[in-house]
RODO-390091 format. One record per residue (C-alpha): residue number from 1; residue in one letter; chain; x negated, y, z. Coordinates in pm, whole numbers. Each point is the difference from the previous one (the first is absolute). Example, Ala and Ser with C-alpha at 12.3 -4.5 7.8 and 13.67 -1.06 7.14 Angstrom:
// residues 2
1  a  A  -1230  -450  780
2  s  A  -137  344  -66
END
This chain:
// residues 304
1  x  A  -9956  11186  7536
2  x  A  202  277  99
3  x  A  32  270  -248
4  x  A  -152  336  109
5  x  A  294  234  -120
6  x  A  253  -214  289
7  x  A  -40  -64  331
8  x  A  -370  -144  -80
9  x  A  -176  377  5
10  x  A  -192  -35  363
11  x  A  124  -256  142
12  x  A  -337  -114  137
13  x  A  -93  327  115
14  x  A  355  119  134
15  x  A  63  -343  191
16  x  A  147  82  352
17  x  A  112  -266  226
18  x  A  294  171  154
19  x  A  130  125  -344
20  x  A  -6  -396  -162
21  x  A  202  -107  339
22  x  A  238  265  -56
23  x  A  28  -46  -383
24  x  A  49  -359  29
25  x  A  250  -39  318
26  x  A  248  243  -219
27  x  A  -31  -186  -292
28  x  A  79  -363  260
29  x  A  226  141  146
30  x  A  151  262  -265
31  x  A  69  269  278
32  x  A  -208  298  146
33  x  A  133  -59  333
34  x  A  -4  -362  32
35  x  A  -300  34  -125
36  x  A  -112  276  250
37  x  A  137  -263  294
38  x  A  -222  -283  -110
39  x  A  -305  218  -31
40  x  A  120  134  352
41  x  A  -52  354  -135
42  x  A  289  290  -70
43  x  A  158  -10  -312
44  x  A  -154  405  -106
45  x  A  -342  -198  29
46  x  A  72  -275  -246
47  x  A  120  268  -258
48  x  A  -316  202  40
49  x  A  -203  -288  -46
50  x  A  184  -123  -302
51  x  A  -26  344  -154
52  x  A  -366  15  91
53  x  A  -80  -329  -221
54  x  A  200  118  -240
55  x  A  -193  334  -54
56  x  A  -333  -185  48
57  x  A  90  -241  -297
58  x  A  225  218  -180
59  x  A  263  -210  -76
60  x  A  366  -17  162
61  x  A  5  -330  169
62  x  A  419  -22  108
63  x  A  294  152  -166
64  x  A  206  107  263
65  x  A  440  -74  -160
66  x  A  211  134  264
67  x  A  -83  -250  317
68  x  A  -174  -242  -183
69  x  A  -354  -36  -52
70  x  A  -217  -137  -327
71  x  A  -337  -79  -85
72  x  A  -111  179  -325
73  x  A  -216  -127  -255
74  x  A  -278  148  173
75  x  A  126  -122  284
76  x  A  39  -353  -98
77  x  A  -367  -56  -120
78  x  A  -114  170  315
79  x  A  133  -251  244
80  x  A  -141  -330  -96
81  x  A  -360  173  31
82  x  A  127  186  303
83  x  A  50  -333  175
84  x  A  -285  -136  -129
85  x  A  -220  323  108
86  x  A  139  0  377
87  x  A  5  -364  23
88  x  A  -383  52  -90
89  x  A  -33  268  259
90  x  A  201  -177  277
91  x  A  -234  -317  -15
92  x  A  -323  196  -21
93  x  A  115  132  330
94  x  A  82  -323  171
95  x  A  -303  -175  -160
96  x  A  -241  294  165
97  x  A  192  39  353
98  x  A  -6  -382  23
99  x  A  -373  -50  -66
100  x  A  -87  -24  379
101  x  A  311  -277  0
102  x  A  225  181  300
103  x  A  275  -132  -27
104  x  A  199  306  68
105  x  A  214  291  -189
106  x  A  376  -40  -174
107  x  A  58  -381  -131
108  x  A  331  43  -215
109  x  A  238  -280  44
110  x  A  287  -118  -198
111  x  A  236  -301  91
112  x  A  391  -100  -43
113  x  A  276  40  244
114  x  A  10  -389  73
115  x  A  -398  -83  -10
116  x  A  -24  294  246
117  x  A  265  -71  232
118  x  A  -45  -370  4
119  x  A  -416  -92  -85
120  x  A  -224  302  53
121  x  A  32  111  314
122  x  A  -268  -239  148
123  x  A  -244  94  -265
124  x  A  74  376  69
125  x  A  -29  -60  410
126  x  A  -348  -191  -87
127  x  A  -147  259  -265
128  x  A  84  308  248
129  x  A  -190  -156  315
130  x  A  -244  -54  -188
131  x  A  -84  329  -191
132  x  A  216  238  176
133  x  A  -196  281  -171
134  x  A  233  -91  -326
135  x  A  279  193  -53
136  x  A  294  -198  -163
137  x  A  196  141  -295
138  x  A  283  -218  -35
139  x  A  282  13  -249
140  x  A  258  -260  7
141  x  A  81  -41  -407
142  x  A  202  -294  -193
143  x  A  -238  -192  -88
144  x  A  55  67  -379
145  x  A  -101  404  104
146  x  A  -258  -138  201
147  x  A  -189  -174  -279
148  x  A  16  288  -230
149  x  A  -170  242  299
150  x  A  -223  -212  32
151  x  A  -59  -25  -444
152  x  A  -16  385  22
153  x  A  -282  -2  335
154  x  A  274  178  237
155  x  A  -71  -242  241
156  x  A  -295  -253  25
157  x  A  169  -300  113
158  x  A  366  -158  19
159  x  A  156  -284  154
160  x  A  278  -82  -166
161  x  A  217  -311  -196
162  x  A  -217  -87  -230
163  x  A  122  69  -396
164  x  A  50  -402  -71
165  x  A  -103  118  -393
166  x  A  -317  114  133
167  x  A  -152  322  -118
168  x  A  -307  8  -234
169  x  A  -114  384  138
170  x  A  -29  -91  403
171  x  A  -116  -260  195
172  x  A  286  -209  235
173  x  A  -122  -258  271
174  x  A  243  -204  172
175  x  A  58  30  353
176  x  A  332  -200  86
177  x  A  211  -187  -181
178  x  A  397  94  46
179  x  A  201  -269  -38
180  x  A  386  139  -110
181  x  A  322  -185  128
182  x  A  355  22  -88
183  x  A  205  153  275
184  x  A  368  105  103
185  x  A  155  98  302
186  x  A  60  -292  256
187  x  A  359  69  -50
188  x  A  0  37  -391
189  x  A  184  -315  -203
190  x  A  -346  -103  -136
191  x  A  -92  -71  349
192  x  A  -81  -360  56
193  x  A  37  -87  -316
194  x  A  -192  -210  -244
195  x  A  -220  -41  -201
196  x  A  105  298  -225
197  x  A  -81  45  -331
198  x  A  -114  298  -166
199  x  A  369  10  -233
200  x  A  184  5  344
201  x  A  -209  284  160
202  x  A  23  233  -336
203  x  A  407  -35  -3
204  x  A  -18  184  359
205  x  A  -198  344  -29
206  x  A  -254  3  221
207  x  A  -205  315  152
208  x  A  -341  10  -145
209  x  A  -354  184  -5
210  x  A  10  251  -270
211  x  A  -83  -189  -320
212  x  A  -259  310  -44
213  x  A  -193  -184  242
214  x  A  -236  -298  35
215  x  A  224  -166  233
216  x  A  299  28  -224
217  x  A  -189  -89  -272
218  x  A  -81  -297  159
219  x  A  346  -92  61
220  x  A  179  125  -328
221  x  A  -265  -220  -174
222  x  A  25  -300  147
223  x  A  402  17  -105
224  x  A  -98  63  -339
225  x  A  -243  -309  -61
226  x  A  327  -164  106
227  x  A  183  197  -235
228  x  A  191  164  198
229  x  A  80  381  46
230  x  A  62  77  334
231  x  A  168  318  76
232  x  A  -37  171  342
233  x  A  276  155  181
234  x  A  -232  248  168
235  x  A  -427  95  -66
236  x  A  -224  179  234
237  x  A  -327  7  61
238  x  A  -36  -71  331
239  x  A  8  -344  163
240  x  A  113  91  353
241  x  A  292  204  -202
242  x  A  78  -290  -158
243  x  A  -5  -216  288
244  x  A  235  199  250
245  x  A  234  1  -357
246  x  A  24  -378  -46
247  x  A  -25  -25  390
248  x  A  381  172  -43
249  x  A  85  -271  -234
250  x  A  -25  219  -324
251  x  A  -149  -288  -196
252  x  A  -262  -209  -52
253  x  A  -362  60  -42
254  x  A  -327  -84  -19
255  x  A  -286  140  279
256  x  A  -339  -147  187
257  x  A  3  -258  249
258  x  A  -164  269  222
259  x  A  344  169  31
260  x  A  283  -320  30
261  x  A  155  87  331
262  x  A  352  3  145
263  x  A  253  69  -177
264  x  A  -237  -71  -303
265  x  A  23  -397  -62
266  x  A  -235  -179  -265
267  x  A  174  -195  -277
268  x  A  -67  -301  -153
269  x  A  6  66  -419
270  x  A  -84  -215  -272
271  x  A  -309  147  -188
272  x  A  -359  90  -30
273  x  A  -165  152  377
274  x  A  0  375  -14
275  x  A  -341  163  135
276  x  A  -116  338  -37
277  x  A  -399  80  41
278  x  A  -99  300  298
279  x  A  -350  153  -88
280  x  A  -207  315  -8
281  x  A  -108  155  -311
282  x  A  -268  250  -117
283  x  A  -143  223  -312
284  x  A  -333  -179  -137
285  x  A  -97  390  -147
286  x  A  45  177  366
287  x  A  -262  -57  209
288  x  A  141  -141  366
289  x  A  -125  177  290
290  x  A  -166  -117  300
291  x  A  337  8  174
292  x  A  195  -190  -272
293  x  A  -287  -214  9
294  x  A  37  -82  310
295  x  A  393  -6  24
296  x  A  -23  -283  -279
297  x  A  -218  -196  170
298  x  A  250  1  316
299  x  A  249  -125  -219
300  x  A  -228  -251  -105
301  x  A  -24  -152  354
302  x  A  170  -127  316
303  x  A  131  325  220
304  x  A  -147  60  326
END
């Protein structure tokens, strides 16, 4: 329980929708004004509405230390139960405008640069002839961001790479599977020859997903069940960065199938097949509405 000398004292009574959103985006985002931008308010409006919660509990929620922003004590307890109140709030909404089963309203979407440049535009083209009353909220996220929107109900559904650890908290379905190959530039000394082994591709520094991220993960792994560190030249996050890179005969790497195209050749290496898993995932405590419903269920099946 919250003790009623802190932040506790009203917080039933003094609950106020707008006030939570604005308390919470500055403590995400630990700014006033990026704060202000995501709420699509003025920054003077966040402040009032952070000093109105404040009066109404009593307690100082942020410490404000030259630019920087911190969450008090007060401030700390309050925003676990903060989430927890709005996300309350937010689904009693959508559970009451989606009795009558419209599929209608904001469905908020969140996918990687690759899965939505290269596999969700047929599901998107399907989902908005069919309920064109929907109005799409897309973000494109790393897939790493994605899955933590998605843990803290910004967004109802993502389609993403799938972690390959799995995650205990949300619930992942398989979509495609990715199969990763080892490319070069068509011009690049590794070109046309073969088989490599693993040993031979770490001595020459290749340009690789950012190990931050499943795909690099993936990769950086399956070196070290050889027992091998391999140590990349370059790191970014995005594939199509990475392919215009070794496309320039930077290096070596590794990327889908999907993307092998001139200059990008395949190579032949000694060693286990690489294979990444594509996927959408959701929150089993946020109740899905009628428009993520249905957006899942186009995944689920052939497009149009």
């Amino acid at each position: 329980m919250l003790s009623k000398s802190g932040p506790a004292r009203r917080v039933e009574s003094a609950v106020n929708l707008n006030e939570l959103q604005a308390f919470l985006a500055v403590a995400e985002t630990g700014s006033f004004s990026r704060a202000a931008e995501r709420l699509h308010v003025t920054q003077p409006a966040v402040s009032k509405r952070i000093r109105a919660l404040e009066d109404e509990l009593g307690c100082r929620l942020f410490d404000r230390v030259g630019r920087r922003i911190y969450l008090t004590d007060g401030g700390r307890v309050l925003q676990p139960r903060a989430e927890s109140m709005l996300r309350t709030v937010l689904d009693t909404q959508r559970e009451l405008k989606d009795l009558d089963r419209t599929v209608a309203g904001e469905l908020s979407l969140a996918t990687s640069h690759h899965v939505g440049l290269h596999r969700l535009a047929p599901a998107l083209r399907t989902f908005t002839r069919r309920y064109p009353d929907v109005q799409l909220d897309i973000r494109f996220e790393d897939s790493e961001d994605a899955y933590e929107l998605v843990r803290r109900a910004e967004t109802e559904i993502a389609v993403v790479t799938l972690n390959p650890k799995g995650d205990p908290d949300l619930c992942a379905t398989v979509l495609w599977d990715d199969p990763l190959d080892f490319v070069v530039a068509d011009d690049h000394e590794l070109a046309g020859r073969g088989p490599l082994t693993l040993p031979e591709l770490a001595a020459a520094r290749p340009v690789l997903p950012g190990l931050g991220t499943y795909t690099g993960r993936i990769v950086v792994e399956a070196f070290a069940a050889a027992g091998i560190d391999v140590r990349p030249n370059l790191a970014t996050n995005y594939l199509e960065t990475i392919a215009m890179l070794v496309g320039i005969g930077l290096g070596w790497s590794v990327l889908p199938r999907s993307m092998i195209a001139p200059p990008l050749v395949a190579l032949e290496v000694k060693g286990p097949a690489l294979e990444r898993k594509l996927g959408y995932i959701t929150n089993p405590e946020r109740t899905l509405s009628n428009a993520a419903r249905a957006f899942r269920d186009v995944l689920l099946t052939p497009p149009d």
